[in-house]
C-alpha positions, 0 to 999 in steps of 0.5 A: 747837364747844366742850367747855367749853361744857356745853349743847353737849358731847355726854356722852362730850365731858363725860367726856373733860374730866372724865376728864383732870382726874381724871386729871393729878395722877398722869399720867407726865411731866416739866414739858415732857410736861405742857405738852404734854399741856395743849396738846394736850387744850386744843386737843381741848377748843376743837375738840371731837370731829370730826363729819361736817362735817370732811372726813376724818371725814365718814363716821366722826362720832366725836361722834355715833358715841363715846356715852360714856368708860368710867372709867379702870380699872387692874386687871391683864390677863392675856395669853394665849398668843402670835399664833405659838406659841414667839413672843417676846412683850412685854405690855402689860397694861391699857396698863402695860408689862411690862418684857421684854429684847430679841433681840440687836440690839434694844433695848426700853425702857418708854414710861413712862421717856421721859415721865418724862425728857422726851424724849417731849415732842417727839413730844406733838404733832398732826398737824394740826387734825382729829387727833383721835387723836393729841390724844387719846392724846397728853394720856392716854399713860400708858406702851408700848414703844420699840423700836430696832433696831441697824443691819445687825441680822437678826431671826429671828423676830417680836416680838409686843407683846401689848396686853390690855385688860380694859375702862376706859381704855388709851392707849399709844404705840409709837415704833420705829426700824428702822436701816440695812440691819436686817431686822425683824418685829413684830406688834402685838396688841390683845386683850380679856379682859373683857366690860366696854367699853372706849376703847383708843388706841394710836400706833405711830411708825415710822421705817426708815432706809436699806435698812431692811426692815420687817413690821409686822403689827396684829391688832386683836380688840377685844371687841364694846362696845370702841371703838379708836382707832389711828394707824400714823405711818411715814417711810421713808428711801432703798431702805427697805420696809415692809410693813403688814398689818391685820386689824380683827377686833373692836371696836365703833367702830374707826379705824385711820389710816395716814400714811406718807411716802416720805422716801427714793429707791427706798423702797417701802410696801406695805399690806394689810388684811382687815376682818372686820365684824359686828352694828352695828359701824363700822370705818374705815381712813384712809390718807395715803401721801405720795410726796415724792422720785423713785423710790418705788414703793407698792401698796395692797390692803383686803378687806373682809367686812361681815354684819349691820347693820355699817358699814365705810369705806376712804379712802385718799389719795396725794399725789405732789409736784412732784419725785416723778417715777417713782412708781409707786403703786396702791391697790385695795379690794375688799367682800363684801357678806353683808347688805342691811343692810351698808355699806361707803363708799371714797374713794380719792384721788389728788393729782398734781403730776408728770407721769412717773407710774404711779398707779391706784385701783380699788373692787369691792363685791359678794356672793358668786357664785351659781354659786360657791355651788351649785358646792360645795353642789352636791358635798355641802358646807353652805350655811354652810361653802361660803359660809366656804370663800368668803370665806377664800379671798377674804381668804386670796389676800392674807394668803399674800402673807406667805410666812411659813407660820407667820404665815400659819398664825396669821392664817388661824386669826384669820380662820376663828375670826371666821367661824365665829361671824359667818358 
């Protein structure tokens, strides 16, 4: 298929084209991030938007799913108070940073200044030929942060990125490094303060050197006509952690990909994510975990909580090479089912080619217990607030992993604030 030709795009394969061409006379770059920009949205216009025929994309089909390409509208988005209260935020407003200074150890420079420069330009590239995000968000990147955390540094609170958007177009990126032996959390946020739809991607690339321990928390609360399109991009060095944790709590069409590599000996990853789907929305995890060295340990646990007509979908796949003997790996995903109408779709996927392994997937799809149910109503509490204490404490086994009470607190609050108007 072929953007170019017009009888055969899709309107939003139409708007995109048009959008860049509007577009490339103002976006950041030097001559290097240019010819990287034209390769990529080249290569996105030979391709077209990928349909259920790829594999990765069977059961989100971005060309069907993706109607249209709201314009690109710069005005100003205020934030609003951070995720923690007292936290230290940096802002990015309709995809512009705000320029902010870091904790000591942490150094934070504007996006923007790495495409002027040119040394953005080697990070410009896809994945492979079904990354349709990383096309996408690599042709229209206008600015974000770039975060670098000195080794041996020990943050003492987390930094929240707050990303507003108030409709129209935002395309930022998030590379961070984490040095050796640092200790670091950080929340990236992703609001709307608008009522007008919006197309938001966003791509973080982190990469934890030795003895790195990492928290990266996301917390996507899109408006309910937004279409987001992320990728978190992780490399982990030897005895490095990083711990990821998601909570899809908005948007209309959302996917989130995950591709993390264990490059290092006794590096561990660990994942968790809670999404939260109403009306006729459509939410998809994707995950590549690769286990390339020996010694490397990961666990990943999804909860899902799916009303109305809403769609979700979970494919995680983990790859244990030929040299990567004593992995230890396991992946489970777990539904609630709240309507006959809901779907939720998982492909687990397991890859090994060695033979001293402990690898494991499990998938669980059901409703609420009838007799958990009478239990509480039983004892003088609503059908609807017994079925609420429910599925908090369903998701909430999970976010207490955190230890944190007040990140705890936070994210417990995002999840209740969803219920409350969805359940």
């Amino acid at each position: 298929m072929n953007m170019q030709a017009a009888n055969r795009s899709t309107a939003a394969e139409a708007q995109l084209i048009e959008a860049y061409e509007a577009q490339l006379g103002e976006l950041p770059g030097d001559g290097a991030v240019l010819g990287a920009r034209d390769i990529l949205f080249d290569n996105l216009k030979k391709t077209g938007l990928p349909s259920r025929r790829i594999e990765s994309w069977h059961y989100t089909d971005l060309r069907t799913l993706l109607k249209a390409i709201p314009a690109s509208v710069q005005k100003d988005a205020k934030g609003g108070a951070p995720l923690i209260e007292g936290g230290k935020v940096i802002e990015l407003r309709q995809g512009v940073s705000i320029e902010r200074e870091g904790p000591e150890g942490v150094s934070i420079r504007r996006y923007q200044d790495s495409l002027l420069d040119g040394s953005a330009a080697p990070g410009l590239v896809a994945r492979g030929a079904d990354d349709a995000i990383g096309r996408l968000n690599g042709s229209f990147v206008r600015d974000g942060y770039s975060i670098d955390v000195q080794a041996a540094t020990e943050m003492e609170s987390p930094i929240e990125i707050q990303a507003v958007h108030a409709g129209g177009q935002s395309h930022i990126r998030l590379p961070a490094r984490f040095g050796a032996g640092s200790r670091a959390a950080i929340i990236e946020r992703h609001v709307n303060v608008a009522e007008a739809d919006g197309l938001v991607s966003s791509v973080s690339e982190l990469t934890l050197e030795d003895d790195a321990d990492v928290l990266w928390i996301i917390v996507q609360q899109q408006g309910k006509g937004d279409t987001h399109l992320a990728q978190v991009k992780a490399s982990l060095g030897a005895n490095s952690r990083l711990k990821l944790f998601i909570v899809n709590a908005g948007g209309k069409l959302v996917r989130q990909e995950i591709h993390v590599v264990t490059a290092g000996e006794g590096a561990d990853f660990t994942l968790r994510g809670v999404n939260l789907l109403g009306g006729d929305s459509h939410t998809d995890i994707t995950m590549t975990l690769g286990h390339d060295v020996p010694h490397t340990t990961s666990t990943e646990i999804i909860r899902n909580v799916v009303f109305d007509k809403a769609r979700g979908v979970f494919q995680g796949q983990i790859r244990v090479a030929p040299d990567a003997q004593k992995t230890d790996a396991r992946m489970a995903c777990n539904t609630l089912l709240m309507s006959d109408d809901a779907e939720f779709s998982v492909k687990p996927e397991l890859e090994i080619f060695a033979d001293d392994v402990q690898c494991a997937h499990g998938a669980t799809v059901a409703d609420i217990l009838k007799t958990h149910l009478y239990y509480l109503m039983s004892r003088g509490i609503p059908e609807k607030k017994a079925r609420g204490l429910l599925i908090n404490a369903f998701v909430a086994e999970i976010v207490e992993e955190l230890e944190d009470e007040a990140l705890v607190e936070a994210l417990e609050g995002v999840i209740s604030n969803w219920l409350e108007h969805h359940g």
